[in-house]
Predicted model as a PDB file, atoms N, CA, C, CB and O in Angstrom, pLDDT in the B-factor column:
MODEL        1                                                                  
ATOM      1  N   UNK A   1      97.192 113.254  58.914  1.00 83.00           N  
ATOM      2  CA  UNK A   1      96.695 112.440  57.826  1.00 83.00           C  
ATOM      3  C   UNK A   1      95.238 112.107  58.122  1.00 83.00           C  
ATOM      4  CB  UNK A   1      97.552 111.150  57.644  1.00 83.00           C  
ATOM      5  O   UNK A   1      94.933 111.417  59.094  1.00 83.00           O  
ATOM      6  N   UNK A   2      94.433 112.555  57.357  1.00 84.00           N  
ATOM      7  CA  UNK A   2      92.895 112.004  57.533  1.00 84.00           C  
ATOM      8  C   UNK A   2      92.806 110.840  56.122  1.00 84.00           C  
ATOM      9  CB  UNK A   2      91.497 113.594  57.382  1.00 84.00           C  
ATOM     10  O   UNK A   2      93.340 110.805  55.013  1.00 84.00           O  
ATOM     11  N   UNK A   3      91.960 110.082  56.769  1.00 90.00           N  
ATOM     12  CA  UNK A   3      91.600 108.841  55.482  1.00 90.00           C  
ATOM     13  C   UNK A   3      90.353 108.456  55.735  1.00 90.00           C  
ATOM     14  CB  UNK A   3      92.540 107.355  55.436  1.00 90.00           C  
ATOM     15  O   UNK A   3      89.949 108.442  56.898  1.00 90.00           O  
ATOM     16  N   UNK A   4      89.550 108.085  54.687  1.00 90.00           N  
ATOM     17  CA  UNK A   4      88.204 107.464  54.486  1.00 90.00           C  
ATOM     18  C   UNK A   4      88.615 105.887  53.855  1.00 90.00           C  
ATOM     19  CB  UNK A   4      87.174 108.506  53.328  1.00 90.00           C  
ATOM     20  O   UNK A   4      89.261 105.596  52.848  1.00 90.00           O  
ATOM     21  N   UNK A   5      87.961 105.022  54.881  1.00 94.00           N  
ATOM     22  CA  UNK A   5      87.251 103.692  53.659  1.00 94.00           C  
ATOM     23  C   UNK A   5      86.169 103.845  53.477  1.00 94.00           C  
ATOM     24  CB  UNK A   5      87.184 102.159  53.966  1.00 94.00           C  
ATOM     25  O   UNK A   5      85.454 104.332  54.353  1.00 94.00           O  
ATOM     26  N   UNK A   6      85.702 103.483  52.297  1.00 93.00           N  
ATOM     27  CA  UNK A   6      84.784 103.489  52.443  1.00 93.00           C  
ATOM     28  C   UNK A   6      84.069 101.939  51.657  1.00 93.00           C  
ATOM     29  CB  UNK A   6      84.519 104.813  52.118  1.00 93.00           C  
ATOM     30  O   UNK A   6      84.797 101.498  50.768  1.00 93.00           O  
ATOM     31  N   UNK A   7      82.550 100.993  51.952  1.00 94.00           N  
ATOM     32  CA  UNK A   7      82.884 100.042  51.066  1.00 94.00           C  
ATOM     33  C   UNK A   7      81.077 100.062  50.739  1.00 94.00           C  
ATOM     34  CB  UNK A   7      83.858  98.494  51.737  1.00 94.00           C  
ATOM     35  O   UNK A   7      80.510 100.932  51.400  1.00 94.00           O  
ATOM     36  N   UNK A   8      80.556  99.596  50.227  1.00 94.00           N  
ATOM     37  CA  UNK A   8      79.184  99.177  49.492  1.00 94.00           C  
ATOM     38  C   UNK A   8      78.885  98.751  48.618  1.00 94.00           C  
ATOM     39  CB  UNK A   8      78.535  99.740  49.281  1.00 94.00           C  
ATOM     40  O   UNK A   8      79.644  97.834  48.307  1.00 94.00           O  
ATOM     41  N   UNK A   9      77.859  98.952  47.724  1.00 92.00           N  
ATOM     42  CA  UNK A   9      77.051  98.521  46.556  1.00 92.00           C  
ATOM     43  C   UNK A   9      76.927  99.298  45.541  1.00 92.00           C  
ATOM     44  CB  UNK A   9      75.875  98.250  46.838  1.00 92.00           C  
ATOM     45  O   UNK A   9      76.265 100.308  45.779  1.00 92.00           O  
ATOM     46  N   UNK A  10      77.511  99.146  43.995  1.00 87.00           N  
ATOM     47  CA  UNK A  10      77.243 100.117  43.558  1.00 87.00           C  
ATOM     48  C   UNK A  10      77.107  99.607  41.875  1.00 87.00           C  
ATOM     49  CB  UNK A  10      78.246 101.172  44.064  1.00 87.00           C  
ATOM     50  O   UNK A  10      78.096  99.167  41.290  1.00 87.00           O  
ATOM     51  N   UNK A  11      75.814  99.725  41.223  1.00 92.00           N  
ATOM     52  CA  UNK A  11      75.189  98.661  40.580  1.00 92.00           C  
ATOM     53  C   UNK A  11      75.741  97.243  40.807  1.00 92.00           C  
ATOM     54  CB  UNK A  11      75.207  98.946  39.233  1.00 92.00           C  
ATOM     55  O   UNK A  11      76.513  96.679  40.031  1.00 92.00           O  
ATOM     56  N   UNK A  12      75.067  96.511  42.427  1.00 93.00           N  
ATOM     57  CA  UNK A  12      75.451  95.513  42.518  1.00 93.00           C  
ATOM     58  C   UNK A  12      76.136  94.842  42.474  1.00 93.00           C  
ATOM     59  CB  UNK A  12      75.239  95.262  42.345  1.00 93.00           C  
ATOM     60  O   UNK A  12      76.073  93.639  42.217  1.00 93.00           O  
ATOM     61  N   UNK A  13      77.309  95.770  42.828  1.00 94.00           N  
ATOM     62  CA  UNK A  13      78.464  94.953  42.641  1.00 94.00           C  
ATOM     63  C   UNK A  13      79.235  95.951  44.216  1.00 94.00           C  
ATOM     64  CB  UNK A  13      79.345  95.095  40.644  1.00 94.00           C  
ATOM     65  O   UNK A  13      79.442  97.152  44.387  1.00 94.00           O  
ATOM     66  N   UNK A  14      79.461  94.751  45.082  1.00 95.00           N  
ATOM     67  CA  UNK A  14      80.474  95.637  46.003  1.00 95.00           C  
ATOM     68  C   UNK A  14      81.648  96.565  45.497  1.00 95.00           C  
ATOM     69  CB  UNK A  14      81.173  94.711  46.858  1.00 95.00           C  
ATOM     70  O   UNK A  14      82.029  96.595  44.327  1.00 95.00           O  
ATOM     71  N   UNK A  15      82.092  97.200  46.369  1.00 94.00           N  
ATOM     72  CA  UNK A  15      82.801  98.603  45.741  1.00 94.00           C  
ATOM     73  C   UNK A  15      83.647  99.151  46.995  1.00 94.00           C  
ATOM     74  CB  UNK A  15      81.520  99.932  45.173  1.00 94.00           C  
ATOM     75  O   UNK A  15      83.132  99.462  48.069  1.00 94.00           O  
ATOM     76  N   UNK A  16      85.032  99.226  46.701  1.00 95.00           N  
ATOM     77  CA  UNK A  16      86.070  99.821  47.880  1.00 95.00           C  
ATOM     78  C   UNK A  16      86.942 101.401  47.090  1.00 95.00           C  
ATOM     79  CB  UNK A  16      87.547  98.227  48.323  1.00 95.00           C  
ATOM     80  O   UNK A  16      87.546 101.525  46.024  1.00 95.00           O  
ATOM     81  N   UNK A  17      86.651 102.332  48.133  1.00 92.00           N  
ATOM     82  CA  UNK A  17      87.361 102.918  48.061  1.00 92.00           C  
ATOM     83  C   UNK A  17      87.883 104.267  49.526  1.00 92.00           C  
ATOM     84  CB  UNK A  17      86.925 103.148  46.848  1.00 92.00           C  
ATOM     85  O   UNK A  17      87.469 104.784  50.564  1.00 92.00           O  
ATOM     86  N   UNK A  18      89.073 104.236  48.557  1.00 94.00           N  
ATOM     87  CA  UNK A  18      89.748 104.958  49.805  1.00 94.00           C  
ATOM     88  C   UNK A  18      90.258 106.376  49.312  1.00 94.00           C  
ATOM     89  CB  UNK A  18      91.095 104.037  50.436  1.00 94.00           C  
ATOM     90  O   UNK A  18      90.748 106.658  48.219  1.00 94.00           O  
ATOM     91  N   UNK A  19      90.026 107.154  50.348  1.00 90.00           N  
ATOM     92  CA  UNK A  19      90.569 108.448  49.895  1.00 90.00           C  
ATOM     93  C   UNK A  19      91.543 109.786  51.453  1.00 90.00           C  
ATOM     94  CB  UNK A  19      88.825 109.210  49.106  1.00 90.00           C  
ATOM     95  O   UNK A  19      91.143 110.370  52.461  1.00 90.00           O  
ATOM     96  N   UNK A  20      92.906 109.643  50.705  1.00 90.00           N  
ATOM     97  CA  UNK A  20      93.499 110.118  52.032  1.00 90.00           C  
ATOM     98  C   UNK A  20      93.694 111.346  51.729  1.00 90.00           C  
ATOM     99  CB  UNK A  20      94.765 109.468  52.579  1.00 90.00           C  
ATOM    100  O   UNK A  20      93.136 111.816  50.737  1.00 90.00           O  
ATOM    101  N   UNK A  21      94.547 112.131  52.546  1.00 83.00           N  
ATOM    102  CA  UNK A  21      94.900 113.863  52.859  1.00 83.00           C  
ATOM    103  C   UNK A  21      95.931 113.798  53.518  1.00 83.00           C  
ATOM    104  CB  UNK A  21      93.866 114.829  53.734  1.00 83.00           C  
ATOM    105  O   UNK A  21      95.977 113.219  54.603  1.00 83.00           O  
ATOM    106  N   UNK A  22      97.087 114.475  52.881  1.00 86.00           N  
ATOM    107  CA  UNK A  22      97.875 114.820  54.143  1.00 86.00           C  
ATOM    108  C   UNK A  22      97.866 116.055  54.737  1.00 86.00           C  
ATOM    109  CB  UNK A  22      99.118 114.627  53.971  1.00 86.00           C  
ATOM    110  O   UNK A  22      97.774 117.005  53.960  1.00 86.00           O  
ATOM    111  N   UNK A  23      97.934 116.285  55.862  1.00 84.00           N  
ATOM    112  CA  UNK A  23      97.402 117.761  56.213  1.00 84.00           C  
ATOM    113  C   UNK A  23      98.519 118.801  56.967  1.00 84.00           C  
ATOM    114  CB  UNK A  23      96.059 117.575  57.288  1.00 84.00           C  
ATOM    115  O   UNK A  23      98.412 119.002  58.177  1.00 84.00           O  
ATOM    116  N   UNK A  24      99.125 119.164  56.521  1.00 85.00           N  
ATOM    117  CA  UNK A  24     100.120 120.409  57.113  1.00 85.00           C  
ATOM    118  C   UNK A  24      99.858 121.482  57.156  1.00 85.00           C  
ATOM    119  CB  UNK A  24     101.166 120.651  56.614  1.00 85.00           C  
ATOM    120  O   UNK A  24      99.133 121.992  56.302  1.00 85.00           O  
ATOM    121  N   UNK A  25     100.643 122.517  58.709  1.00 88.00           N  
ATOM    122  CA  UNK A  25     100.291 124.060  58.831  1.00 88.00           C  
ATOM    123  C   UNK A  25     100.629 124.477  57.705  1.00 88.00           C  
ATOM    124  CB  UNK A  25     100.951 124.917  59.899  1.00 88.00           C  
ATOM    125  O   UNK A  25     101.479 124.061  56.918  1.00 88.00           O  
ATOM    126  N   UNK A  26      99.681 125.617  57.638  1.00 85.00           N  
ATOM    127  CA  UNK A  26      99.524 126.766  56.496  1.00 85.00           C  
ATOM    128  C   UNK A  26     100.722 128.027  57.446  1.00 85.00           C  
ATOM    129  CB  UNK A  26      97.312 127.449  56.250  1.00 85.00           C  
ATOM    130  O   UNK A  26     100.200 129.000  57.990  1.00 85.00           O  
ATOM    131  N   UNK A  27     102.036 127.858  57.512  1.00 90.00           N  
ATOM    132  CA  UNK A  27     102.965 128.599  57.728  1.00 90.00           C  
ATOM    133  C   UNK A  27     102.900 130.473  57.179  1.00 90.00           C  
ATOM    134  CB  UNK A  27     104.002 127.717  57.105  1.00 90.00           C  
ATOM    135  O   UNK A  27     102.978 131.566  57.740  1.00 90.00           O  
ATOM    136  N   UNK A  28     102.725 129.988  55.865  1.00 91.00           N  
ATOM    137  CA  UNK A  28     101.959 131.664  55.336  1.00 91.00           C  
ATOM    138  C   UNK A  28     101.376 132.244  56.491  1.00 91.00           C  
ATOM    139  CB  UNK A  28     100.534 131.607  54.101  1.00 91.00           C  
ATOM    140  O   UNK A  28     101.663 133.176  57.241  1.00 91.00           O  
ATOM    141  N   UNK A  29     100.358 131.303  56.391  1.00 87.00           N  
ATOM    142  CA  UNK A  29      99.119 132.301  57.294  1.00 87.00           C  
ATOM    143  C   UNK A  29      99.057 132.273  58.726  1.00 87.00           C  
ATOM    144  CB  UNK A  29      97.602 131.881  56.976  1.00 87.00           C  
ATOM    145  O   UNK A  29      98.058 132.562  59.386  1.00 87.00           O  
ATOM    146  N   UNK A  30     100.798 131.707  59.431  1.00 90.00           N  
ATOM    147  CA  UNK A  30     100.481 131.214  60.488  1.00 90.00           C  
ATOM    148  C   UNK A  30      99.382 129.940  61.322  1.00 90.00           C  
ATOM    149  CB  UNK A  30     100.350 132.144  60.716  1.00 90.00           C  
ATOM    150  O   UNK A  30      99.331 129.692  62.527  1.00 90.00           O  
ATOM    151  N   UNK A  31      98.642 129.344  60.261  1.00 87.00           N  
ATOM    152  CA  UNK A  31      97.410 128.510  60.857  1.00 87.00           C  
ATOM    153  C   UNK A  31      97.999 126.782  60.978  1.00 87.00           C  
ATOM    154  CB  UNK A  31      95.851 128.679  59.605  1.00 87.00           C  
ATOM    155  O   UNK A  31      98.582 126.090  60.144  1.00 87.00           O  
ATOM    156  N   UNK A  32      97.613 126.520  62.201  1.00 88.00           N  
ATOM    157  CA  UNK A  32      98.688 125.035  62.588  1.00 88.00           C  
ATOM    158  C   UNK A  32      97.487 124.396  61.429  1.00 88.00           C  
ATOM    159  CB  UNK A  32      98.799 124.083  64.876  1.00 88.00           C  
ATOM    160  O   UNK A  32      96.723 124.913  60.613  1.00 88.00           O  
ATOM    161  N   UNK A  33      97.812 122.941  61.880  1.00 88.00           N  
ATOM    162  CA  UNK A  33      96.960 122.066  61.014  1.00 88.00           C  
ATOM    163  C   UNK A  33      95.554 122.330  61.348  1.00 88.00           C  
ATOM    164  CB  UNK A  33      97.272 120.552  61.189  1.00 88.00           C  
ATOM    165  O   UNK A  33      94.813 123.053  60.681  1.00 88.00           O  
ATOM    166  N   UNK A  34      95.241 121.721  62.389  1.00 85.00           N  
ATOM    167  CA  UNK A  34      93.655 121.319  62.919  1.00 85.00           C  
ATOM    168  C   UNK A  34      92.965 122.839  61.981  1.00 85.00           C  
ATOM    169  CB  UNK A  34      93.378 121.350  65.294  1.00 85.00           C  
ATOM    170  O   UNK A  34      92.362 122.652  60.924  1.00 85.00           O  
ATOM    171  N   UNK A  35      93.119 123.955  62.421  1.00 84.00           N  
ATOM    172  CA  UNK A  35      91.920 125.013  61.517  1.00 84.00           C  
ATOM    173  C   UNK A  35      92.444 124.795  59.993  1.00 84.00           C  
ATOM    174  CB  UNK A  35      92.010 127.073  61.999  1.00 84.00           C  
ATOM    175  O   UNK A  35      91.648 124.495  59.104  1.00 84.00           O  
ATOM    176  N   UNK A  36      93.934 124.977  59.730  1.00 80.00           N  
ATOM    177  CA  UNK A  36      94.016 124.645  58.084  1.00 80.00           C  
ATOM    178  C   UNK A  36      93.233 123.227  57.569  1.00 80.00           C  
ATOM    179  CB  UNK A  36      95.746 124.448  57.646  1.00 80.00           C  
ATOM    180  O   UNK A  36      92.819 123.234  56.410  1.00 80.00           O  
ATOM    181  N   UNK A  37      93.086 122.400  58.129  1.00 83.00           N  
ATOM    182  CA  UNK A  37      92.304 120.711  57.731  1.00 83.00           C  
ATOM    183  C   UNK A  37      90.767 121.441  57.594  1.00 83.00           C  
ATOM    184  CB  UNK A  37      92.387 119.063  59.423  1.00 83.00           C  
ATOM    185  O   UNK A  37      89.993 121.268  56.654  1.00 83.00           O  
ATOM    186  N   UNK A  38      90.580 122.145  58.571  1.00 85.00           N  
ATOM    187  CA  UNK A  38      88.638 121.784  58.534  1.00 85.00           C  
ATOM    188  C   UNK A  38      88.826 123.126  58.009  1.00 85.00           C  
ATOM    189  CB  UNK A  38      87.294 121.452  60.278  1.00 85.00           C  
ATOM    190  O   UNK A  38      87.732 123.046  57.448  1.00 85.00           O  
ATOM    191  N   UNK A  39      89.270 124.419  57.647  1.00 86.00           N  
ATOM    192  CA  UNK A  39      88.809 125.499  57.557  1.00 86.00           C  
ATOM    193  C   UNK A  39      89.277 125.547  55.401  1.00 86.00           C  
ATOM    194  CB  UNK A  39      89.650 126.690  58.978  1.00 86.00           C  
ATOM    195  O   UNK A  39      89.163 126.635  54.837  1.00 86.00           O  
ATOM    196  N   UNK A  40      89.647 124.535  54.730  1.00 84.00           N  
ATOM    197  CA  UNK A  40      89.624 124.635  53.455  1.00 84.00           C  
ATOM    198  C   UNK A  40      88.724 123.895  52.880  1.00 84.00           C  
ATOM    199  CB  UNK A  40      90.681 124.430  52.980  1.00 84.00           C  
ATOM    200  O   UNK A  40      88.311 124.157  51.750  1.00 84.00           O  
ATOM    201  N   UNK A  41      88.241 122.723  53.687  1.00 88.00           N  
ATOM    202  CA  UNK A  41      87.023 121.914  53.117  1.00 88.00           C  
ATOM    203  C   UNK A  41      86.245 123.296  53.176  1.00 88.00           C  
ATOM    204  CB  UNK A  41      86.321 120.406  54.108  1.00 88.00           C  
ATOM    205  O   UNK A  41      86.192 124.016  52.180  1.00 88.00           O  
ATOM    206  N   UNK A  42      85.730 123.592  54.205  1.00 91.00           N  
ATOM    207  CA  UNK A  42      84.576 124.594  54.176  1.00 91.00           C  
ATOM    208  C   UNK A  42      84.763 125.442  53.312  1.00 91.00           C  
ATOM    209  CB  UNK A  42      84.309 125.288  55.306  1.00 91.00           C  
ATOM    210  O   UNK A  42      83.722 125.991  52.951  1.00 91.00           O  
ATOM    211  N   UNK A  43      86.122 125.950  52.582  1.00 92.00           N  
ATOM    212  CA  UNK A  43      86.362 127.249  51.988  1.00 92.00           C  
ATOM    213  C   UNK A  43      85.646 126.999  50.565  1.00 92.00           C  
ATOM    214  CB  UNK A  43      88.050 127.674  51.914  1.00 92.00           C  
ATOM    215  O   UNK A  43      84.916 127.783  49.958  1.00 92.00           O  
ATOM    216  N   UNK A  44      86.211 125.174  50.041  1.00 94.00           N  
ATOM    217  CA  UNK A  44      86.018 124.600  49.053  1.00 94.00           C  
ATOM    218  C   UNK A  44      84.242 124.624  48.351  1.00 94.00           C  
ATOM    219  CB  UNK A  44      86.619 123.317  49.469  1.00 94.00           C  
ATOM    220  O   UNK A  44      83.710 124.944  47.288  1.00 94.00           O  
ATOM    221  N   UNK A  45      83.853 124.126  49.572  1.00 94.00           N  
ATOM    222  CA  UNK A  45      82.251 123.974  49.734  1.00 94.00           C  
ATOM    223  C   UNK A  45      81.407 124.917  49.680  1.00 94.00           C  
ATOM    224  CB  UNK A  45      81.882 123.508  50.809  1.00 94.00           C  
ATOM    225  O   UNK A  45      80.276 124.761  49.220  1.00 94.00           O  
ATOM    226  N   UNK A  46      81.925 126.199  50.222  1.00 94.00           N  
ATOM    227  CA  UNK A  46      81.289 127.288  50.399  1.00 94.00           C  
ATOM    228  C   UNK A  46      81.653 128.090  48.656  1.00 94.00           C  
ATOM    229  CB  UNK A  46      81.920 128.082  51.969  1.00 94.00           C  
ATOM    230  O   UNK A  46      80.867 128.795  48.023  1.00 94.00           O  
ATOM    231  N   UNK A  47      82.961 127.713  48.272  1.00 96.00           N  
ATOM    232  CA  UNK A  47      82.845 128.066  46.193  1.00 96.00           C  
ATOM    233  C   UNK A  47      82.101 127.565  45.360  1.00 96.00           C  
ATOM    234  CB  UNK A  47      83.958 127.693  45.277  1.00 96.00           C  
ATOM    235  O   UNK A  47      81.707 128.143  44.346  1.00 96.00           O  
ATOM    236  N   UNK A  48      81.642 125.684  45.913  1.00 96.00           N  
ATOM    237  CA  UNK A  48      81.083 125.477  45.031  1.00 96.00           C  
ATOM    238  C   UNK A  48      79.455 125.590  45.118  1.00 96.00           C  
ATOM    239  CB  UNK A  48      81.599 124.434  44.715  1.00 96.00           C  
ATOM    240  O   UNK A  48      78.744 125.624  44.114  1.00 96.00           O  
ATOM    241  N   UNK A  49      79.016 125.639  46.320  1.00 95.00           N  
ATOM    242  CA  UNK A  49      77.842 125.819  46.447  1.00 95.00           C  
ATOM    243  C   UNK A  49      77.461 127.243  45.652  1.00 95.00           C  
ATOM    244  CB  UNK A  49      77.570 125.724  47.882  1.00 95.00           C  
ATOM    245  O   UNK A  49      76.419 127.330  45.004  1.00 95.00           O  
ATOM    246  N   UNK A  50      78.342 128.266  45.759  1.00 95.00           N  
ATOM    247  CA  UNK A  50      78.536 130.279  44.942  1.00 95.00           C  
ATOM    248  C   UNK A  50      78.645 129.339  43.804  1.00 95.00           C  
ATOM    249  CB  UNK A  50      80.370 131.855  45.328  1.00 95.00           C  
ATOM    250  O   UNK A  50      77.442 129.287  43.545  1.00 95.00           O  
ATOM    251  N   UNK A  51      79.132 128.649  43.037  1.00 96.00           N  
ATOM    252  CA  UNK A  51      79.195 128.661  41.780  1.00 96.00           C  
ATOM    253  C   UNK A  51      77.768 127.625  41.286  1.00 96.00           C  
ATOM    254  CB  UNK A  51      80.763 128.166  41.362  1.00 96.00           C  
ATOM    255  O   UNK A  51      77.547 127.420  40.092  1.00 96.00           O  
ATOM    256  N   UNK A  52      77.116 127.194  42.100  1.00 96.00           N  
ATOM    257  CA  UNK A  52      76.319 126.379  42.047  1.00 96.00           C  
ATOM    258  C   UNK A  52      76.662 124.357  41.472  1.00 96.00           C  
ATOM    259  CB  UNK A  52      75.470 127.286  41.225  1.00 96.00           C  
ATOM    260  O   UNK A  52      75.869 123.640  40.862  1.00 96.00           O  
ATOM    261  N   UNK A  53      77.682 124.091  41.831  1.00 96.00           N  
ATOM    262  CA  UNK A  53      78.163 122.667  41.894  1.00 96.00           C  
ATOM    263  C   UNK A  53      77.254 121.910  42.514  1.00 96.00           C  
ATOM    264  CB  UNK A  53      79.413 122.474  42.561  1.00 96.00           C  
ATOM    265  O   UNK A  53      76.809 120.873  42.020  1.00 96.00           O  
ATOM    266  N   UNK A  54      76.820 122.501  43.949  1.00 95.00           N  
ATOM    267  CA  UNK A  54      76.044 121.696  44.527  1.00 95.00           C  
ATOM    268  C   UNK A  54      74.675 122.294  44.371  1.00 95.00           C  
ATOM    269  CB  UNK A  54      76.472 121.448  45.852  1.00 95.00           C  
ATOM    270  O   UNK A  54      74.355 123.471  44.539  1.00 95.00           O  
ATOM    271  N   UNK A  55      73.879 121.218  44.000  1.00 93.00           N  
ATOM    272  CA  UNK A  55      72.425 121.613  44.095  1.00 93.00           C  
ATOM    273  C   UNK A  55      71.425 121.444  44.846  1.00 93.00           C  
ATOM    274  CB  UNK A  55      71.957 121.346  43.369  1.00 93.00           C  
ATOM    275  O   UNK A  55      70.416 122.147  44.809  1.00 93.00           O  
ATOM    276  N   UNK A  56      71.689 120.086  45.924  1.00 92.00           N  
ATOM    277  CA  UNK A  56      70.968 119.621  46.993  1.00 92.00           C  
ATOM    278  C   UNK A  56      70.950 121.365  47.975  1.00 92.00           C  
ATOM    279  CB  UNK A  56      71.921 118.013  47.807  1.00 92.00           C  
ATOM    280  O   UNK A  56      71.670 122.363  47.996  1.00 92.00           O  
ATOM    281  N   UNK A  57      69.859 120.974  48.567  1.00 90.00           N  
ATOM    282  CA  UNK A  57      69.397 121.990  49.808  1.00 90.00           C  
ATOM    283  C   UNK A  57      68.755 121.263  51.015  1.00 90.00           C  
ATOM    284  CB  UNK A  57      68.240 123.101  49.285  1.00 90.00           C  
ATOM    285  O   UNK A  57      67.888 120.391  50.961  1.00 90.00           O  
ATOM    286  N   UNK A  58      69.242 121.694  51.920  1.00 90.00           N  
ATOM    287  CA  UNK A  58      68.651 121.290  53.543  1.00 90.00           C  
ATOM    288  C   UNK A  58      69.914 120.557  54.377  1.00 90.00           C  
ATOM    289  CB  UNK A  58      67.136 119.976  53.465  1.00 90.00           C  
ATOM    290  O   UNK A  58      70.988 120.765  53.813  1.00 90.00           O  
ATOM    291  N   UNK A  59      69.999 119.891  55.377  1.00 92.00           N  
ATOM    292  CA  UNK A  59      70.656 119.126  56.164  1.00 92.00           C  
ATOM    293  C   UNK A  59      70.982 117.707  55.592  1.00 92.00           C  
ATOM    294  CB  UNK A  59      69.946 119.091  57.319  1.00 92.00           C  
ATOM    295  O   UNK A  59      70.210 116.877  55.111  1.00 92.00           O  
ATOM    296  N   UNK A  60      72.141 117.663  55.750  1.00 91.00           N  
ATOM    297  CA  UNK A  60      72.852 116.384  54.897  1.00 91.00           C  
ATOM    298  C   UNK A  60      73.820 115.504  54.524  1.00 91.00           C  
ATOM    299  CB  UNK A  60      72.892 116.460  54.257  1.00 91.00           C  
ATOM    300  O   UNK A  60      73.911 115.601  53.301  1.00 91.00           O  
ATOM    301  N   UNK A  61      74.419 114.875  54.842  1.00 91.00           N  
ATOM    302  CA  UNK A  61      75.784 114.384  54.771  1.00 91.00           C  
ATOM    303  C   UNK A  61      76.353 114.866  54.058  1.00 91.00           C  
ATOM    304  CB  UNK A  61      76.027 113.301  54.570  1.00 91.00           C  
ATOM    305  O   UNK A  61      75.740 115.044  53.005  1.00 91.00           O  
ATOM    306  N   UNK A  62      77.910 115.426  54.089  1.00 89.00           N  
ATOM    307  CA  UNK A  62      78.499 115.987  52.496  1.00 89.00           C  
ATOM    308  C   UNK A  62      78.669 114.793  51.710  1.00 89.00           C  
ATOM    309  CB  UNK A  62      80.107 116.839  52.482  1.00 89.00           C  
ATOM    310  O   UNK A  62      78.939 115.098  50.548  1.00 89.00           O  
ATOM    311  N   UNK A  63      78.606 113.338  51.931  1.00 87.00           N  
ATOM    312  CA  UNK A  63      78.758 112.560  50.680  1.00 87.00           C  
ATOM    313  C   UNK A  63      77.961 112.063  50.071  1.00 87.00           C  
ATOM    314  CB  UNK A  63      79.362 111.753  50.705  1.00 87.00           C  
ATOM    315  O   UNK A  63      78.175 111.107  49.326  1.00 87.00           O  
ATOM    316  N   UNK A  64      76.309 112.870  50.341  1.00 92.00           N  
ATOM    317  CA  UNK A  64      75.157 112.853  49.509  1.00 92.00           C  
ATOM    318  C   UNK A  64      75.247 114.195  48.213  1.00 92.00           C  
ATOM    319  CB  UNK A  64      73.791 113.033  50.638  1.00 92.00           C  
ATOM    320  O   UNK A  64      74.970 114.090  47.018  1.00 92.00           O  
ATOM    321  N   UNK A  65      75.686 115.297  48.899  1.00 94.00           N  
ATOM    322  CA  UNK A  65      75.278 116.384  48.228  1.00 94.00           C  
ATOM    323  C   UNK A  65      76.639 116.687  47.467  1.00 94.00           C  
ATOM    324  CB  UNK A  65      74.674 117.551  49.192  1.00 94.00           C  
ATOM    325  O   UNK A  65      76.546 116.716  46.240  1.00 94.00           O  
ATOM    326  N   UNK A  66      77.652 116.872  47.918  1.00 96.00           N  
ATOM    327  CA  UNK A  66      79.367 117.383  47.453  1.00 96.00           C  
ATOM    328  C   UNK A  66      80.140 115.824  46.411  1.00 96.00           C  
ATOM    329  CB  UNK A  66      80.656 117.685  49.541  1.00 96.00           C  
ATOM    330  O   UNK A  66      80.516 114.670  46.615  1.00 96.00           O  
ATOM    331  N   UNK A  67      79.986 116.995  45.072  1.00 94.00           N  
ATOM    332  CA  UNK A  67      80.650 116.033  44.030  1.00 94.00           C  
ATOM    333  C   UNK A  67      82.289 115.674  44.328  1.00 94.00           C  
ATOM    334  CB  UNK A  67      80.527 116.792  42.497  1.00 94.00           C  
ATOM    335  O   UNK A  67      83.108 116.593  44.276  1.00 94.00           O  
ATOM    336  N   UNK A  68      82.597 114.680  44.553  1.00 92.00           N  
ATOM    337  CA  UNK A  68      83.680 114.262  45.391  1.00 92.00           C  
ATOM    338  C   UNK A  68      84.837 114.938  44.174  1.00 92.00           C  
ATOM    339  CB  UNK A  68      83.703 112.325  45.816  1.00 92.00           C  
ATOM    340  O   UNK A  68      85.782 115.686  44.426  1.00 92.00           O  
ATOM    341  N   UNK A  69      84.359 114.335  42.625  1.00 92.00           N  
ATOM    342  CA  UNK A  69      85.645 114.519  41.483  1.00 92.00           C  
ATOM    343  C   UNK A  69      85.962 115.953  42.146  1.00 92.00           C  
ATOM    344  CB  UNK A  69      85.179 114.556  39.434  1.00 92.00           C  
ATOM    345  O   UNK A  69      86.944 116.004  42.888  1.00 92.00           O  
ATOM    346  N   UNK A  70      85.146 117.215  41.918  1.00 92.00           N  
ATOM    347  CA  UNK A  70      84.951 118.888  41.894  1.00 92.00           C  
ATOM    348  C   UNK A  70      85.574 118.591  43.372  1.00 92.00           C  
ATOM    349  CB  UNK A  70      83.068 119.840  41.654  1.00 92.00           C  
ATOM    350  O   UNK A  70      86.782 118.815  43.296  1.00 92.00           O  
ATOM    351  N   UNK A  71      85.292 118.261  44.412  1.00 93.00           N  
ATOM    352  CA  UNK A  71      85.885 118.390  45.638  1.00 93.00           C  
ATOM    353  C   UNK A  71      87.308 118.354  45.715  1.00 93.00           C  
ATOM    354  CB  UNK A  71      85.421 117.491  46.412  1.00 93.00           C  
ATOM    355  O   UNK A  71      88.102 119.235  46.046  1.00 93.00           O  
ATOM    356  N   UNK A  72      87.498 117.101  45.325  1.00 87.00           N  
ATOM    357  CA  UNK A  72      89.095 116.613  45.293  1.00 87.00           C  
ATOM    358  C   UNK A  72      90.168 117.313  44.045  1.00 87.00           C  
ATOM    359  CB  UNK A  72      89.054 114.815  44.993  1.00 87.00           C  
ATOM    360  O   UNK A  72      91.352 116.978  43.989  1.00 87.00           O  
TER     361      UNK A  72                                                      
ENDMDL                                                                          
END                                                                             
C-alpha cells in the first residue's frame, strides 16, 4: 500500500488530500510488487509525456509537471 498526504494552500484556503494504491504482483508477468509499483508509474508517464499530456521540460517533481486527474 503506498499513500500520500498531502496538505497546503490553495486559493487561500488550506486544503487536505489523500491519495492511496494498493499494490499487488503482476502474476501474468511473473513481476512481484516492488518492480510492478514503480515500473507502471513510469510506463504511465512515459504515454503521457508520447501523447504530449505533459508539457513541462527539465528536472522536476512529478507533482509539478504530471496531471494527477490523467495520472490516476
Amino acid at each position: 500500500m503506498l499513500r500520500v498526504d498531502a496538505k497546503g494552500l490553495k486559493n487561500g484556503i488550506v486544503t487536505e488530500i489523500q491519495a492511496e494504491v494498493n499494490c499487488h504482483p503482476c502474476e501474468e508477468w511473473n513481476m512481484r510488487t516492488g518492480p510492478h509499483s514503480v515500473g507502471v508509474p513510469v510506463g504511465i508517464v512515459s504515454r503521457m509525456l508520447g501523447k504530449g499530456e505533459i508539457v513541462e521540460r527539465g528536472c522536476m517533481a512529478a507533482e509539478l509537471c504530471v496531471p494527477p486527474d490523467l495520472f490516476f
